[in-house]
C-alpha positions, -999 to 999 in steps of 0.1 A, spaced: 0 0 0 30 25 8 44 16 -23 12 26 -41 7 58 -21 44 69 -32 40 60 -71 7 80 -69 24 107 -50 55 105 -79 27 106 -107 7 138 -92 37 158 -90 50 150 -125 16 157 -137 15 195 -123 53 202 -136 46 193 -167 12 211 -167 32 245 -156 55 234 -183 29 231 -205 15 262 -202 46 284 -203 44 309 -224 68 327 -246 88 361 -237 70 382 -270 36 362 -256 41 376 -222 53 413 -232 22 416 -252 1 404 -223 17 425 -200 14 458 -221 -24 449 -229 -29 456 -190 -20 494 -199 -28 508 -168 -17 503 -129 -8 516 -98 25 515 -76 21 513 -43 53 525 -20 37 518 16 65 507 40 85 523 68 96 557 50 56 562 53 62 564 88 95 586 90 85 612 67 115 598 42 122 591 10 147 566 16 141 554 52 170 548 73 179 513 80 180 515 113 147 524 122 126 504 154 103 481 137 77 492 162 74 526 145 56 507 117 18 505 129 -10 508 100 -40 505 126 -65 507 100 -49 488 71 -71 476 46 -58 467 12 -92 463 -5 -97 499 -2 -67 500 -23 -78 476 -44 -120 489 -51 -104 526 -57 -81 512 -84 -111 492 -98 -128 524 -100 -101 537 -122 -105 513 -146 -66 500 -138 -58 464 -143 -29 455 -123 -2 467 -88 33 465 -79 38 468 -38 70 478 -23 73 442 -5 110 459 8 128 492 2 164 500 1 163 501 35 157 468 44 123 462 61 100 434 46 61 436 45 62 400 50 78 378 80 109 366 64 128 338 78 162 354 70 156 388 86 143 403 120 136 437 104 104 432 92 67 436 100 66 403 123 85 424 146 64 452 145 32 459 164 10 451 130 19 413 128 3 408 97 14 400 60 7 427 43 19 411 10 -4 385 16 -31 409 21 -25 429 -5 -25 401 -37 -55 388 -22 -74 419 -22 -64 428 -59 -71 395 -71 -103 398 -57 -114 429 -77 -99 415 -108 -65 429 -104 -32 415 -110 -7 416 -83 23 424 -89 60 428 -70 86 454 -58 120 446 -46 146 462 -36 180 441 -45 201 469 -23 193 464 12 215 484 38 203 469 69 210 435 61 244 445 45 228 438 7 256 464 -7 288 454 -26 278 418 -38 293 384 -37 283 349 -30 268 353 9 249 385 -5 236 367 -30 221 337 -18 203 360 9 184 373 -17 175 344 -39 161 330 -6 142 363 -2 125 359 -37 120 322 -28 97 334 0 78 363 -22 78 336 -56 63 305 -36 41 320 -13 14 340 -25 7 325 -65 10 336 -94 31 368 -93 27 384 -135 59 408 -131 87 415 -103 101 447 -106 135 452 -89 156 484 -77 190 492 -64 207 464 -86 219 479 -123 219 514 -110 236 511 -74 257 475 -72 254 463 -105 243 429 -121 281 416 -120 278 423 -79 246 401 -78 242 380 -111 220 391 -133 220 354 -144 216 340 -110 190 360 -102 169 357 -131 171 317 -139 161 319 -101 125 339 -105 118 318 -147 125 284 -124 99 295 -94 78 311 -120 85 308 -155 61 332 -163 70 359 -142 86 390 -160 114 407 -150 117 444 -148 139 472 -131 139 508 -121 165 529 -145 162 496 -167 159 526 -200 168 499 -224 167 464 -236 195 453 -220 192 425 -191 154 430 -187 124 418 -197 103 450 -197 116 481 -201 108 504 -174 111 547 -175 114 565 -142 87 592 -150 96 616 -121 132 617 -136 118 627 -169 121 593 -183 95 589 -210 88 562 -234 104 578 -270 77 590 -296 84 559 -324 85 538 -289 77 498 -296 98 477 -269 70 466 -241 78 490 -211 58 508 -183 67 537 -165 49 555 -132 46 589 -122 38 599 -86 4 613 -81 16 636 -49 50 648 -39 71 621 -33 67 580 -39 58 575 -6 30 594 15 43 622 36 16 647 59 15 670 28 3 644 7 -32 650 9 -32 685 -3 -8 677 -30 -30 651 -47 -26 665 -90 -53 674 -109 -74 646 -130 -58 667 -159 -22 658 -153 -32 617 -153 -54 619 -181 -26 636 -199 0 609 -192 -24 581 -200 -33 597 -239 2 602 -244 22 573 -230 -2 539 -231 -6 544 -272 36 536 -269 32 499 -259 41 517 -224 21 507 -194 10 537 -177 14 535 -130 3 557 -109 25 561 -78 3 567 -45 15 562 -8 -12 548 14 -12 564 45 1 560 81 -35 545 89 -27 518 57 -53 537 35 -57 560 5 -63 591 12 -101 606 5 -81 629 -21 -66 600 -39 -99 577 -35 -119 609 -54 -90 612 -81 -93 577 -89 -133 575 -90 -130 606 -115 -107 591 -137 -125 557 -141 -152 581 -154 -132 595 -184 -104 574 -194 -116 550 -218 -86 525 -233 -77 535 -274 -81 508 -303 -37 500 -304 -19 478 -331 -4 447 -314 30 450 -301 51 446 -326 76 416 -328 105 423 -302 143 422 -310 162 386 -304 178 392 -269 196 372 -251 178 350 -225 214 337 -212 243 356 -205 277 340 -204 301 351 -177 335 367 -191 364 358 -174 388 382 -188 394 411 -219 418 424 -237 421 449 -261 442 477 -281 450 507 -267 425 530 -251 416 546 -220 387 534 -195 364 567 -188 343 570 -152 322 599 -161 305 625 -141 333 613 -115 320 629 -89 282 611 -91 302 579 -97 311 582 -65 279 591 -48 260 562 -71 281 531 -68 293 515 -35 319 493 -57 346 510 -44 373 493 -71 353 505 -101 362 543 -95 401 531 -96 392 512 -124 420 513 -160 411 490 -179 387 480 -199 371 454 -176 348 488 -172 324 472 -203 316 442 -178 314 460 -149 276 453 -150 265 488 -140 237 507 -158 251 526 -185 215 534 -201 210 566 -180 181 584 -193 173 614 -170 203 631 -178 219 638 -144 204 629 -110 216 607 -85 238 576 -99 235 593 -133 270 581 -144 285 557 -172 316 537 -173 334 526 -211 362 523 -228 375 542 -255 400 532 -279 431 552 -295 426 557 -332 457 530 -341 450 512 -374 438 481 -355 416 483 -327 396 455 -314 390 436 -279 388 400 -273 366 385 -245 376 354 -229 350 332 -217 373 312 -196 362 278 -211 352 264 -244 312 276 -246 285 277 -271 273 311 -278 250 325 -309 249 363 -296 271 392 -292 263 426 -278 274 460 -280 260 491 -261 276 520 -270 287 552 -247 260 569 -240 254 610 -233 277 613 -266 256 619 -291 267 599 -318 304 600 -308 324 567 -306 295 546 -319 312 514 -340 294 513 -374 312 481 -394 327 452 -371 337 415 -376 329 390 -352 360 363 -348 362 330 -323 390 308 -315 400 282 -289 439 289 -283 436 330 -287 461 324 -319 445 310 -344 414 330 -351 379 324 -378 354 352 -389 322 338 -381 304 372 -393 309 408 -407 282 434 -405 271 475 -401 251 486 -371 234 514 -371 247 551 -363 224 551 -327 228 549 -293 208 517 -287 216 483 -278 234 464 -307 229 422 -308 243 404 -335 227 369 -340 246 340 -355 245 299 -354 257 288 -326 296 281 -323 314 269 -297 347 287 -279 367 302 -255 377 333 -273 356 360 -290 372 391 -313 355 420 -319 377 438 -349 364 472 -350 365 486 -387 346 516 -388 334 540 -363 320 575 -355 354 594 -341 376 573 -315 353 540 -312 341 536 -274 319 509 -260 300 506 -225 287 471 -223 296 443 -241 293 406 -241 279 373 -249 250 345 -246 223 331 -266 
């Protein structure tokens, strides 16, 4: 009889992986059901709503946090009212303190006079109303010493996002901060991370604040209150928010600050016909509500805005889903560039990149895509070559691999300065004997470049620069497939 209980047991667990397996669904699949949602909210509510700050300090007494009246259906009937579809809920800011009782942490709200799970509130409420629920998380953690990276770091947030992946369903999108911006996805793989949150969920999309481009993301996200908007001829799935008061999280001025109907209405018309997801930012209060002002802004525009008739999204570019690890570079001369030094400084806790020479700067992992043009960790790091007759850099993967992609992002805040226009793509095994494997133009723009090829197996990879606007320069680069 035990033997029959445990082949049945065998059987029904086989049976639901291959039915999640089974109804996986493609990256372009999921971007276009993502960006079909148009219209959201994000919700910062955690313990900067209850020390007036912006970025709480992370050493705050978890009894300060005490929402006596928290009730996230309130949140979730007034953003039925507005006709949104979906949320994203700061589960834990850069600060440290988790809405939910973590196992690997003290500083959260199991320690504070609440007791409850407020995540666990929270998607039930919105999935009641019809809503999607969806995650914030903050990679950067400075109370639990989430800063510079490395092994120890890292498994203490993969175990984080085990908790928030396994316990409360279905969870459409995560969207994390404090990673590509502040430590960088070569601190805490990128990698890692995400084969971590497609295995728990595979259908779970990946996005991140100051994300501005294609690279390393699934869904391009612009920071609105840094004047990050979606580009006119825009058609890579994205979202962006806006904060509807002063500040992302609710402060006692909040109420009075609430914009006019006018200024969402505004943002929907123009930025939700881009494939862009439109969010409105609100800060429930320090009861855990929304304030009357917000409730009344949100029941007004549920009365006006009325979705537009929108082509589908448009097939997306081939990026990679893997990225391969490089193990060391080389190249001709050149010079590595950390520029605006001085917000380098202020932006990146990795101490070593500011000393930085060479031109391991290109796989430093750190956003180089910075689209408000100045404001806090508005800096880029790249290499730019001399003008000898051969310039070129060779990435070595460390062992024989199989790759089929090869990116380039060039420098940005140039213009159109140093951007590489005709390249060859050569492998090799020893580093001495090397074999084209393709020749090509990219175009004379600042966006991500991915060349696609059969896959070929090797330890070295050339890029032979041929042609290129002034002294050629280059941000990021790598491999996958």
């Amino acid at each position: 009889m035990k033997k029959i209980i445990t082949i049945l047991f065998i059987c029904t667990v086989n049976f639901f992986v291959n039915a999640q397996q089974s109804l996986q669904k493609n990256l372009q699949q999921l971007q276009s059901d993502f960006i079909d949602l148009r219209f959201g909210v994000m919700m910062h509510f955690n313990m900067g709503t209850f020390t007036n700050e912006e970025w709480a300090k992370p050493d705050h007494d978890p009894q300060i946090f005490n929402p006596k009246k928290l009730d996230c259906n309130q949140w979730a009937k007034a953003c039925k009212s507005a006709g949104m579809t979906y949320g994203i809920l700061t589960t834990k800011h850069h600060d440290g303190f988790c809405l939910w009782d973590s196992k690997y942490t003290t500083y959260d709200i199991g320690n504070s006079p609440a007791k409850r799970d407020v995540v666990a509130e929270y998607v039930k409420a919105f999935r009641s109303q019809g809503l999607k629920p969806c995650l914030y998380f903050s990679i950067w953690d400075r109370h639990n010493g989430i800063e510079t990276g490395g092994a120890k770091q890292e498994e203490f947030v993969m175990n984080q996002l085990t908790e928030l992946l396994t316990n409360y369903g279905e969870i459409p999108l995560i969207i994390f901060d404090g990673w590509n911006w502040k430590m960088g996805h070569k601190a805490i793989s990128y990698q890692r991370i995400y084969d971590h949150v497609k295995k728990l969920q595979p259908n779970c999309l990946i996005s991140e604040h100051n994300g501005n481009g294609l690279l390393q993301t699934d869904i391009i996200y612009y920071e609105g209150p840094k004047g990050v908007y979606p580009p006119g001829n825009n058609i890579y799935a994205s979202q962006m928010a806006l904060t509807l008061t002063n500040g992302w999280f609710w402060h006692p001025s909040s109420p009075k600050d609430v914009k006019n109907i006018n200024f969402t209405l505004d943002k929907l018309q123009r930025v939700v016909p881009l494939y862009c997801n439109y969010m409105i930012n609100i800060g429930p209060n320090r009861d855990g509500l929304f304030d009357d002002e917000v409730v009344a802004h949100l029941k007004a525009i549920g009365k006006t805005w009325k979705p537009a008739k929108r082509q589908p999204l448009p097939q997306q570019p081939p990026v990679p889903s893997s990225y391969l690890e490089v193990k060391g570079i080389t190249t001709s001369a050149g010079k590595a560039f950390i520029e605006p030094e001085g917000l380098a400084k202020t932006g990146s806790p990795i101490a070593s990149l500011l000393n930085e020479k060479t031109a391991s700067v290109t796989l430093d992992g750190v956003s180089d895509l910075v689209g408000d043009r100045g404001g806090f960790a508005a800096f880029q790091t790249y290499w730019k070559f001399a003008p000898e007759k051969e310039r070129y850099l060779i990435l070595d993967l460390g062992t024989e691999q199989t790759i089929s992609k090869f990116y380039y992002l060039p420098t940005q805040l140039k213009g159109y300065s140093g951007i590489i226009t005709q390249y060859q793509l050569l492998v090799s095994t020893d580093n001495q004997n090397f074999r084209e494997i393709t020749s090509d133009s990219w175009r004379k723009t600042t966006d991500l470049k991915i060349t696609s090829f059969p896959p070929v197996k090797t330890r070295y990879v050339k890029l032979q620069i041929l042609t290129s606007v002034d002294d050629a320069t280059i941000s990021e680069v790598g491999v996958g497939n």
